[in-house]
MIMAR-887134 format. One line per 10 residues: number of its first residue (from 1); for each residue x, y, z of C-alpha. Coordinates in nm, 3 decimals. Last residue first. Example, Ala and Ser with C-alpha at 12.3 -4.5 7.8 and 13.67 -1.06 7.14 Angstrom:
BEGIN
2 = 1.367/-0.106/0.714; 1.230/-0.450/0.780
//
This chain:
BEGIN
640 = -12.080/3.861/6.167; -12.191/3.882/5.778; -12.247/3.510/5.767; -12.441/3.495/6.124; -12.700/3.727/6.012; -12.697/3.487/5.644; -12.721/3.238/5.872; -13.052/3.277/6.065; -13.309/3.203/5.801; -13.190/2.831/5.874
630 = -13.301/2.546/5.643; -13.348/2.705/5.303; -13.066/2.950/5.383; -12.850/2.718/5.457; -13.001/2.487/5.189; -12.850/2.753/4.939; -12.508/2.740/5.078; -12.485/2.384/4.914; -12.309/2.512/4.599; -12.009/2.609/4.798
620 = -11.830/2.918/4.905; -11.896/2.807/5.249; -12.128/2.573/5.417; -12.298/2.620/5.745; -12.251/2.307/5.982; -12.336/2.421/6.305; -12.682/2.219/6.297; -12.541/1.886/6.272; -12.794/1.600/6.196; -12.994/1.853/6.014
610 = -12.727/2.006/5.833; -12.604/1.608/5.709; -12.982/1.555/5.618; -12.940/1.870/5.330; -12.598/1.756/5.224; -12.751/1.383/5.168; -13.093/1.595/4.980; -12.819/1.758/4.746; -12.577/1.488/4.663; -12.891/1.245/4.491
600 = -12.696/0.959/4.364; -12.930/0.732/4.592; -12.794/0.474/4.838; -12.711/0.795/5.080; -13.072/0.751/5.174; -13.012/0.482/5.406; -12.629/0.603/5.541; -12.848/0.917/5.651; -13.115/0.679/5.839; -12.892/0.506/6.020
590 = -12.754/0.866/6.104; -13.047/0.997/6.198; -13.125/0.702/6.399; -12.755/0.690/6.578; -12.857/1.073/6.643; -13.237/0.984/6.810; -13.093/0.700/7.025; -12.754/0.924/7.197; -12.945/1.224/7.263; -12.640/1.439/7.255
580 = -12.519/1.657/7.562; -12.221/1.894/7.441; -11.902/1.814/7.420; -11.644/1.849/7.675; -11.303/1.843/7.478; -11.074/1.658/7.668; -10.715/1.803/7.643; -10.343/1.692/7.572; -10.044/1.869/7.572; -10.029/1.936/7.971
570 = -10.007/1.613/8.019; -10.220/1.408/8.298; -10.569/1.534/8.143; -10.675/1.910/8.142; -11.047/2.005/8.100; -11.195/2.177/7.781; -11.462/2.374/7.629; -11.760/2.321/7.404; -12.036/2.516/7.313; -11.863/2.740/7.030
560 = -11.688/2.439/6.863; -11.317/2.356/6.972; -11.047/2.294/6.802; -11.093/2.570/6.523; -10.922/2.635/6.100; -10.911/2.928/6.029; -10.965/3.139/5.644; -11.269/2.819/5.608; -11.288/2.639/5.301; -11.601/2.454/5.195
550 = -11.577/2.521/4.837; -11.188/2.679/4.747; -11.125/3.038/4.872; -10.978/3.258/4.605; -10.695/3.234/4.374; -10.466/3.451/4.492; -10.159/3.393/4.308; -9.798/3.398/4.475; -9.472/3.482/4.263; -9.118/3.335/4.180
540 = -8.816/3.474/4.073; -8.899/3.866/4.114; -9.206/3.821/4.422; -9.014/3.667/4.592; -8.699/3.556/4.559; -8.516/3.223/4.495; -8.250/2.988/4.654; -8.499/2.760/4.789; -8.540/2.876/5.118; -8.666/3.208/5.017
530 = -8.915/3.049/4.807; -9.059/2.779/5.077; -9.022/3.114/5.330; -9.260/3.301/5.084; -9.467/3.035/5.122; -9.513/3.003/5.464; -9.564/3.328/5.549; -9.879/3.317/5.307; -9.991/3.001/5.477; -9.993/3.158/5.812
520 = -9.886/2.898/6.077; -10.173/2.863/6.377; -9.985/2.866/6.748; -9.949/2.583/6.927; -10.115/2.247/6.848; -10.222/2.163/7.150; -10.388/1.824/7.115; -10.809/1.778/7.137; -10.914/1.428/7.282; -11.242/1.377/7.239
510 = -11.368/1.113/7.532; -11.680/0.879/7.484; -11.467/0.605/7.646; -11.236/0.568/7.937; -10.951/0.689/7.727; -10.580/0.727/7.858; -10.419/0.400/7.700; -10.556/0.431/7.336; -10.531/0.824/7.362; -10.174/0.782/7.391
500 = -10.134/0.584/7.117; -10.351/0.851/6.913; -10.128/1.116/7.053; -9.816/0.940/6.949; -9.946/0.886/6.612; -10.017/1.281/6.572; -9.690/1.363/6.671; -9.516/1.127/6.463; -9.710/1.286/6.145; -9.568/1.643/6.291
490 = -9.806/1.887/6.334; -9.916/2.218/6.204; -10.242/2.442/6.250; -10.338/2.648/5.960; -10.381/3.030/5.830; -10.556/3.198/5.545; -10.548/3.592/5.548; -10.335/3.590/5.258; -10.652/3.365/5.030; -10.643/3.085/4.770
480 = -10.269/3.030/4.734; -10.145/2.941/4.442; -9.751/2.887/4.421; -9.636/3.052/4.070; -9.444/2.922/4.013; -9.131/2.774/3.795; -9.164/2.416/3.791; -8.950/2.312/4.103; -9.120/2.581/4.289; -9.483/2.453/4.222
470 = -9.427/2.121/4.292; -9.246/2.250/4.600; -9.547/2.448/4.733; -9.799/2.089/4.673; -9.555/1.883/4.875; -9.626/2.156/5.128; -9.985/2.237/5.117; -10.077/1.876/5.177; -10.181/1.607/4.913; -10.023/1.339/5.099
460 = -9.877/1.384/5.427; -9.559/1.573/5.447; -9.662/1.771/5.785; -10.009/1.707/5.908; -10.267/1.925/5.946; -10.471/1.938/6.234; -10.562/1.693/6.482; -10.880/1.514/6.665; -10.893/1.220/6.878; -11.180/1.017/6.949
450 = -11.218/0.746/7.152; -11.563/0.440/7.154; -11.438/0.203/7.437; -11.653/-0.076/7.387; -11.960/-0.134/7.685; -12.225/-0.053/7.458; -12.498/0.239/7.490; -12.355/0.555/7.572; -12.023/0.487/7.400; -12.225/0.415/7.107
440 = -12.350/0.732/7.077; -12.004/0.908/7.072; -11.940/0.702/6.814; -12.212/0.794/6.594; -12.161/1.186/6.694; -11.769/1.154/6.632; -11.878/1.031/6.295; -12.087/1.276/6.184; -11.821/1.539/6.300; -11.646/1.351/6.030
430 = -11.897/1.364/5.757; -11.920/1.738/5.843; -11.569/1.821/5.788; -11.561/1.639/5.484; -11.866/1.850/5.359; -11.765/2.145/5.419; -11.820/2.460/5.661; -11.739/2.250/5.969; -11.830/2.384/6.312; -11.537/2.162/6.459
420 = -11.495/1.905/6.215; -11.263/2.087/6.028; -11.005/2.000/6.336; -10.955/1.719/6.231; -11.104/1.302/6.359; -10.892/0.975/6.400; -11.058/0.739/6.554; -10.984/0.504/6.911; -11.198/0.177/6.908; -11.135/0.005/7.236
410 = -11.207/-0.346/7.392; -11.383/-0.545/7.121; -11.694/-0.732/7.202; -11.703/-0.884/6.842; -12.052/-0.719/6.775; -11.936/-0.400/6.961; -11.652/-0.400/6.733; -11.834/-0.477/6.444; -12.079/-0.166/6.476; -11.771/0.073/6.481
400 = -11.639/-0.076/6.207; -11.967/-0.062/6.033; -12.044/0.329/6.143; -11.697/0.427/6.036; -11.772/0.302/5.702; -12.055/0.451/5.696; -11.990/0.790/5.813; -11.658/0.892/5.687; -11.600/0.590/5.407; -11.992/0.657/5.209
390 = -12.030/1.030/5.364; -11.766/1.137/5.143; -11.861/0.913/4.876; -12.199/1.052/4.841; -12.090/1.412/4.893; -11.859/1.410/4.511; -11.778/1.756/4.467; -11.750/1.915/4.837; -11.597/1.569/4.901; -11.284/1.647/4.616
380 = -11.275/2.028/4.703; -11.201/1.925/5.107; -10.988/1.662/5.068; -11.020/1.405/5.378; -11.152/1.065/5.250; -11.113/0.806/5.595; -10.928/0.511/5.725; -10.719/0.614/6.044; -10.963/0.384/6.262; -10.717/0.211/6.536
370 = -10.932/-0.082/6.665; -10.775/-0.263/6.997; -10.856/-0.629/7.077; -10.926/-0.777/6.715; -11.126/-1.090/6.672; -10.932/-1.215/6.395; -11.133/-1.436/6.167; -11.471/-1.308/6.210; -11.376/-0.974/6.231; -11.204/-0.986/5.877
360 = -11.513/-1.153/5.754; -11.730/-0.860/5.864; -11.517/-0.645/5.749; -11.533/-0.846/5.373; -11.914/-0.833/5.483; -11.991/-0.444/5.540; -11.803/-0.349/5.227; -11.774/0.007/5.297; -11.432/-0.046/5.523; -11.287/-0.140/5.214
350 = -11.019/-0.391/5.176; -10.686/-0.510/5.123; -10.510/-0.716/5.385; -10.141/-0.679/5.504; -10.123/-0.947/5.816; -9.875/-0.884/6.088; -9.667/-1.119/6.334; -9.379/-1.195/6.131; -9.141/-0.854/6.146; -8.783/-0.926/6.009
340 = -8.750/-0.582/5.943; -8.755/-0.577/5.555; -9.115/-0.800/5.592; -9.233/-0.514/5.770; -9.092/-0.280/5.502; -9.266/-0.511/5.231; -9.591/-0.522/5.350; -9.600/-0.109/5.405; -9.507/-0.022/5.009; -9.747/-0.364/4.916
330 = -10.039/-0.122/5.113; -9.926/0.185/4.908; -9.948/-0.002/4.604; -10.246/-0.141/4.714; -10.491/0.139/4.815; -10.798/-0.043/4.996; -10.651/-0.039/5.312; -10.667/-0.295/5.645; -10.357/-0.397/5.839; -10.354/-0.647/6.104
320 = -10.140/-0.661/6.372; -10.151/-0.988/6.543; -9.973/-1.071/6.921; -9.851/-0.683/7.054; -9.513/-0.701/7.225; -9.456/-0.350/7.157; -9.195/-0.163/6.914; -9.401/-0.215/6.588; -9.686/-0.009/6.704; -9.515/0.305/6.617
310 = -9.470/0.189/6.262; -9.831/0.076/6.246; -9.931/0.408/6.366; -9.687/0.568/6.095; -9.860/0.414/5.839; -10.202/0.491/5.930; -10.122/0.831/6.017; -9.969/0.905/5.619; -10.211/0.621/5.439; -10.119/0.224/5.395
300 = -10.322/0.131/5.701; -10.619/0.296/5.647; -10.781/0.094/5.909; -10.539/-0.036/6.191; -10.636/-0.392/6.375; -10.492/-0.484/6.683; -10.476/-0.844/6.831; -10.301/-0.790/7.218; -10.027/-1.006/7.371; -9.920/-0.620/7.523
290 = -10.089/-0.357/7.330; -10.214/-0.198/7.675; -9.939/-0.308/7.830; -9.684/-0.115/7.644; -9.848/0.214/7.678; -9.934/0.168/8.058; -9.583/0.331/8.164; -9.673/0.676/7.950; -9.409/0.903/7.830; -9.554/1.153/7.576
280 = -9.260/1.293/7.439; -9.324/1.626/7.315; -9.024/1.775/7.082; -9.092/2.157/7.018; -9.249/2.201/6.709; -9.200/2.114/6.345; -9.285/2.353/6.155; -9.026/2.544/6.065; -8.819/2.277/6.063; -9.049/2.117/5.779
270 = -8.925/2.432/5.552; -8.618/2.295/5.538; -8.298/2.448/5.665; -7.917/2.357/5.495; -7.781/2.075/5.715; -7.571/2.101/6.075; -7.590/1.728/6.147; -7.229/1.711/5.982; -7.083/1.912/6.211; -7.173/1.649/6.502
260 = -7.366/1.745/6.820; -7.342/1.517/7.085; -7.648/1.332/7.288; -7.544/0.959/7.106; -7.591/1.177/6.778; -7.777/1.451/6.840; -8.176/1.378/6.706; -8.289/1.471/7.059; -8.137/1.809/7.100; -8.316/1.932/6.790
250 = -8.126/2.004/6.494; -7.861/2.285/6.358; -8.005/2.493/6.110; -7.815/2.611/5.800; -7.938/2.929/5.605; -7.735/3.007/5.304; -7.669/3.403/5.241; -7.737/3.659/5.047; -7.992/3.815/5.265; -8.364/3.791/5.208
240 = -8.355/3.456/5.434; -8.220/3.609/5.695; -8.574/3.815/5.779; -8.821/3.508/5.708; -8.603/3.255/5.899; -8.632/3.467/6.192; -8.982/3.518/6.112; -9.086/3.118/6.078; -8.830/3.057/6.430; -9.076/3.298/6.595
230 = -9.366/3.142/6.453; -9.237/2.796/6.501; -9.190/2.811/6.884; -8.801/2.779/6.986; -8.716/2.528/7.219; -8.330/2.474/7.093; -8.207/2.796/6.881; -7.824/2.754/6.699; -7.975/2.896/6.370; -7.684/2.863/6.079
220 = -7.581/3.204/5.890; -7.396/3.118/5.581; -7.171/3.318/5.324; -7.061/3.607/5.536; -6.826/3.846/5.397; -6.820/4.066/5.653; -6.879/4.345/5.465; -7.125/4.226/5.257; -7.319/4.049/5.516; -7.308/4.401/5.710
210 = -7.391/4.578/5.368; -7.650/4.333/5.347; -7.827/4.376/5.660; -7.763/4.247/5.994; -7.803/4.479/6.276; -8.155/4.431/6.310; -8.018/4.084/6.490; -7.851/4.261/6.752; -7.452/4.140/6.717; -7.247/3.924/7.004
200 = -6.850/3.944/6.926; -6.613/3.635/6.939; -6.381/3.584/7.185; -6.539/3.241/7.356; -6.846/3.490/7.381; -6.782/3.886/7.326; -6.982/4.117/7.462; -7.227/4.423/7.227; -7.582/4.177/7.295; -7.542/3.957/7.583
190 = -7.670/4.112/7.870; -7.971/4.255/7.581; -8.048/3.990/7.457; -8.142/3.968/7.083; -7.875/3.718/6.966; -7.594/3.679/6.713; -7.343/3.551/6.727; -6.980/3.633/6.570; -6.712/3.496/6.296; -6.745/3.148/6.296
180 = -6.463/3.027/6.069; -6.598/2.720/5.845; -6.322/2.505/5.656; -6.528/2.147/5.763; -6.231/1.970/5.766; -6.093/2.088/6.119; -6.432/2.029/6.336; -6.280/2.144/6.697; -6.414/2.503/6.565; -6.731/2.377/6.455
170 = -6.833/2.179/6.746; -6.718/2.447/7.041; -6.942/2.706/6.778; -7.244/2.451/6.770; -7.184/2.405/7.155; -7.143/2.807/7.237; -7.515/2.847/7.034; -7.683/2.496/7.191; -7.607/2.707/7.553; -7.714/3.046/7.408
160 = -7.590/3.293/7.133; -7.841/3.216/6.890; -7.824/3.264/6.540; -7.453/3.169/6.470; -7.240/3.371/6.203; -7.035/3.215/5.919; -6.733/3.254/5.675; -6.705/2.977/5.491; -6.327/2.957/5.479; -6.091/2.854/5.099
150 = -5.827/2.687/5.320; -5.453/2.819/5.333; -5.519/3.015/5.611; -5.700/2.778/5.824; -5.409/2.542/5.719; -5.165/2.748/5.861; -5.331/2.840/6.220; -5.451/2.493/6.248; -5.122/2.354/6.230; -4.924/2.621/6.447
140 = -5.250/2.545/6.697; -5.119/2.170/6.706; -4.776/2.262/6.733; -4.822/2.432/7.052; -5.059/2.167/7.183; -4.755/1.931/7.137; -4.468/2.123/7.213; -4.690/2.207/7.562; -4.705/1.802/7.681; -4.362/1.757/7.547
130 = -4.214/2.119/7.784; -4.445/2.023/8.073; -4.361/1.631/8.103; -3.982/1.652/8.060; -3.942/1.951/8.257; -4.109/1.813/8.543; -3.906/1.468/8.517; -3.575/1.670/8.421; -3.621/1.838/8.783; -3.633/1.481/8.920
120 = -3.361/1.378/8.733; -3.141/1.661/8.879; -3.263/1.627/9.206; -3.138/1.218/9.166; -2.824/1.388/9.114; -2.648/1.150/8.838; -2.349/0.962/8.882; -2.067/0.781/8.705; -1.726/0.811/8.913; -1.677/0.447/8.802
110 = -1.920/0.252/8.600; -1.966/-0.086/8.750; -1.981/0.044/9.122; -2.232/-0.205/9.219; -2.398/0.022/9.451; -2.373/0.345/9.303; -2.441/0.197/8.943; -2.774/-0.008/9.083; -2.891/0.368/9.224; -2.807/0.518/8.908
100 = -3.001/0.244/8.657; -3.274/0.261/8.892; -3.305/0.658/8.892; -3.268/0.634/8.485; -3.590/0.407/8.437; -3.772/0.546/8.691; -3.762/0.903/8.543; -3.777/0.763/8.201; -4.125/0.568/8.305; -4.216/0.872/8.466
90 = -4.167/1.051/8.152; -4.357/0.782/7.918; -4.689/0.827/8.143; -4.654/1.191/8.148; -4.665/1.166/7.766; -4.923/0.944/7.759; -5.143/1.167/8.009; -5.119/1.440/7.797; -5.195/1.263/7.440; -5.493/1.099/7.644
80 = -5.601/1.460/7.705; -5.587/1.574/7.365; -5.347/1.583/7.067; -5.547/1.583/6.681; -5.333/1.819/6.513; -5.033/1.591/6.686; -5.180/1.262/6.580; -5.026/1.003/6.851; -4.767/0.745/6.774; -4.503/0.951/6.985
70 = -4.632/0.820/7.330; -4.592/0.472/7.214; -4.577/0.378/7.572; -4.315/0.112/7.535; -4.121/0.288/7.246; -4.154/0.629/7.414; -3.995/0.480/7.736; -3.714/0.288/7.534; -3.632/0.549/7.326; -3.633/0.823/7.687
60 = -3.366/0.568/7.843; -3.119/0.537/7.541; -3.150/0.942/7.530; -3.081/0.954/7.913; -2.806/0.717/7.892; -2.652/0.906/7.578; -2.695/1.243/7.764; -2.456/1.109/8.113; -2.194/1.028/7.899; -2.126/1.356/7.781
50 = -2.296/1.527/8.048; -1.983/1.413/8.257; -1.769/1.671/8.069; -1.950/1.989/8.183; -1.878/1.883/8.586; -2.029/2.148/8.775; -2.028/2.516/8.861; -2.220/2.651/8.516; -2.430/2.888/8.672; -2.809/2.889/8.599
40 = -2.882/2.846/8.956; -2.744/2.481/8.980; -3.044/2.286/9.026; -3.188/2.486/8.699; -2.890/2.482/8.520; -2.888/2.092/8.535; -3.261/2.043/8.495; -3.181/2.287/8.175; -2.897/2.014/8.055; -3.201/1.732/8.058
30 = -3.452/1.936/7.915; -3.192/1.982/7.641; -3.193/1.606/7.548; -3.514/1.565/7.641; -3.623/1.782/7.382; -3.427/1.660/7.146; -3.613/1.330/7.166; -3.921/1.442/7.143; -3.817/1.578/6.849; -3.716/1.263/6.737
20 = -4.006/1.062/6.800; -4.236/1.323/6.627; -4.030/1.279/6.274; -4.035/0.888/6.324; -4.418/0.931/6.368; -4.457/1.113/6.000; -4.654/1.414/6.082; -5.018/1.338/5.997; -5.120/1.506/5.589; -5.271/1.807/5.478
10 = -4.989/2.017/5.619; -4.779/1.916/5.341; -5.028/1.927/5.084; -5.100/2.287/5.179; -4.737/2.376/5.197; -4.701/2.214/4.916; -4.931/2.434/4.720; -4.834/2.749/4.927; -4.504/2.707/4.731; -4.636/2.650/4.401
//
């Protein structure tokens, strides 16, 4: 009962009349310590004249308070502008009483009434030390009882660096959020066995269970800015086992007005894992370039598509026009335009296939800058149905790209992957196909042709992710179709930013490859999406090998085996150097491809696509066969 209202006692801000008249004491015996002070602690003056001299100095000190309103402040809450109000109100007493004396000595209204003026300087020191330290004093008294009458998460900080002391600073300032940190921890070796801001440094293999255990340690939050994702993956990895939650405190550049905030410390999602180390791809000629400018996005309404338009929101562009054939998704985009108060757009449904509704679309806007997102990119899907694949990939690449030429437009920038580098399925092929057709153009026609080429995307639709928690949320197990597999991660931001980027940079016929760090094993991954969700492996939830899917590869490449790169202006971004294409005979194999594809025959469309590009050798797929047919070679280069 007791600690009850002590706890609802201490809950709530000291009534102000309460902190007014302690203050007041305290100047009241301030006042006879300036006198022992000046007099050596020895009582050899007047005693009786402090009994009219106190009521004058209490008077004084209600008045100052009252005018500075130095007592209004919350005293668990007292900081530097507690300090300085406090001062302010003493020096205000100070000049209060030494006018009143100096009038009294003149005038002679009160007889034989005097005050030192030593005496009310000493009480002016005392004054503003003794309120200034009553106040911090009783703000750690605070703290100190209601941290022990709070139920504490006990917690340790990964990372016992710059962003480490500032989520610890933020935590312990943080008086609601019942968290005691009770250590670091950090693998260097200065720092590893010392104390920081009193509290101990541990070696990470130092933390088992019986240290959790015995520690009782209910969360362990990573404090680690500029960390690459494979490390952060296996730090993750190892705490996760423990019984403990892991927290994660965010990048630098999502603090609130550049300060961290307790609240921004959330429980850790798998997509901070993978997302990388901020890039910010200043560039001065980004605005200009869509400046008063007509731009036209294909795919509008998918995961890059989106997020281009998004991006291209922020510059003083004159038409942005937005091209998908997927409505829902398209009326998703219309409306958070219209949300915004944005007026200068145009949602339009359509597909890229249908020469003349493009045609039309040309026709009417005349679009500066082409931003070709629009594409079919699941591997199984393609591997099954070729025709379509090479339908939107190639064709409809090929009659956007042949429109802007038509309508003299400026720049067509497309979106590649990385699976078109020495592809081993169909999608990949269909878009390496397109880079070719573009790349052709470039030679010939005086409109930017750009090509930029990513890897997986984080969140988009249909990705390994989305797919993970599916699985989790109904009980496992996750499939995976091989341990060995691994991918390259990026951030859908990311990947727009590089594509804007591209816009500005390219001179034509460039592919511009991103550095995507280091590839993410998929196995890793998953067993950190069950960790991370309360669960273990393999007890609560399993993995199932299920075997390579058609056209898979175990890695995914950048580069093909005859190209390389040269730097551009950031250190991110590269230009793949390609290798010499005879520009005439490709666009005719391709014209030609896009011919036959007419037919429902899958087989002799694959069989023209490994013709056009010779690296493309597919895997566990039904089209391995013309491999063989076509190159007597690849079964060598198979078993290498």
């Amino acid at each position: 009962m007791k600690r009850r209202m002590l706890k609802r006692f201490v809950k709530y801000s000291t009534p102000r009349w309460i902190v007014l008249l302690i203050d007041v004491y305290i100047v009241g015996n301030t006042f006879l310590l300036a006198y022992l002070i000046r007099f050596n602690f020895n009582f050899n003056f007047n005693v009786s004249k402090l009994i009219f001299q106190e009521p004058l100095v209490i008077i004084a000190a209600l008045i100052s308070f009252y005018v500075v309103g130095s007592y209004k402040g919350i005293i668990r809450h007292t900081g530097l502008r507690d300090a300085i109000k406090v001062t302010s109100a003493s020096f205000l007493m100070l000049v209060f009483l030494v006018v009143f004396v100096l009038i009294n000595r003149v005038t002679g209204v009160f007889n034989n009434f005097t005050i030192p003026l030593s005496i009310l300087i000493i009480h002016f020191l005392l004054n503003t030390i003794v309120l200034i330290a009553s106040r911090f004093l009783f703000k750690e008294i605070y703290n100190l009882i209601f941290s022990n009458l709070k139920n504490e998460t006990r917690v340790l900080i990964y990372g016992a660096g710059e962003s480490g002391i500032i989520t610890h600073n933020v935590l312990k300032q943080d008086k609601t959020s019942k968290i005691k940190v009770v250590g670091f921890v950090d693998n260097n070796k200065n720092k590893i066995g010392k104390e920081i801001n009193g509290l101990k440094v541990y070696r990470s293999n130092t933390i088992d269970e019986d240290f959790i255990i015995k520690k009782n340690i209910s969360e362990i939050i990573i404090s680690i800015q500029y960390i690459r994702s494979t490390q952060l993956m296996k730090i993750v990895q190892n705490i996760s086992e423990l019984p403990v939650k892991v927290k994660i405190v965010p990048p630098v550049k999502d603090w609130i007005n550049n300060s961290l905030k307790a609240n921004q410390i959330k429980k850790i999602k798998i997509e901070d894992l993978l997302g990388r180390a901020p890039i910010d791809l200043k560039n001065p000629k980004l605005e200009k370039e869509f400046e008063n400018k007509i731009v036209l996005v294909t795919g509008a309404a998918g995961s890059i598509g989106s997020e281009i338009a998004r991006q291209i929101e922020y510059f003083k562009y004159k038409q942005l026009i937005l091209v998908d054939q997927a409505e829902s998704d398209l009326y998703n985009l219309q409306q958070y335009f219209w949300n915004k108060g944005v007026k200068n757009f145009t949602a339009i449904v359509g597909d890229i296939r249908n020469e003349e509704r493009m045609r039309s679309l040309f026709e009417e806007f005349h679009p500066n800058l082409v931003l070709h997102a629009a594409a079919y990119k699941h591997v199984p899907f393609m591997e099954q149905y070729p025709n379509e694949a090479i339908g939107v990939n190639v064709k409809g690449t090929k009659i956007i790209a042949d429109l802007c030429i038509e309508f003299k437009s400026e720049k067509f920038v497309m979106i590649s992957t990385d699976k078109a580098v020495n592809p081993t399925n169909v999608m990949g092929a269909t878009k390496r196909i397109a880079e070719m057709y573009i790349n052709s153009l470039n030679k010939l026609q005086e409109t930017k042709f750009i090509t930029t080429r990513f890897g997986n995307v984080l969140g988009s639709n249909g990705s390994v992710i989305p797919l993970f928690q599916s699985q989790i949320e109904n009980g496992g197990p996750l499939t995976l179709t091989d341990k060995r597999i691994t991918r390259y991660f990026m951030t859908i931001p990311e990947a727009c930013k590089l594509v804007l980027e591209a816009s500005t940079m390219g001179n034509g016929g460039e592919i511009f490859v991103f550095d995507m760090g280091e590839s993410i094993k998929i196995m890793d991954l998953a067993i950190n999406m069950i960790h991370l969700s309360g669960l273990k492996y393999p007890e609560d939830i399993d993995i199932k090998i299920v075997g390579l899917r058609p056209g898979e590869k175990i890695k995914e490449e950048l580069l093909a085996n005859d190209e390389n790169t040269i730097p551009t202006h950031h250190k991110k971004i590269m230009i793949a150097k390609t290798r010499n294409i005879n520009a005439k005979l490709i666009k005719k194999k391709i014209e030609d491809l896009c011919a036959i594809n007419t037919d429902l025959d899958a087989k002799k469309s694959v069989a023209e696509m490994k013709k056009i590009v010779p690296e493309f050798i597919s895997n566990h797929s039904v089209y391995e066969k013309l491999d063989v047919n076509n190159n007597p070679k690849v079964i060598e280069l198979k078993r290498a």
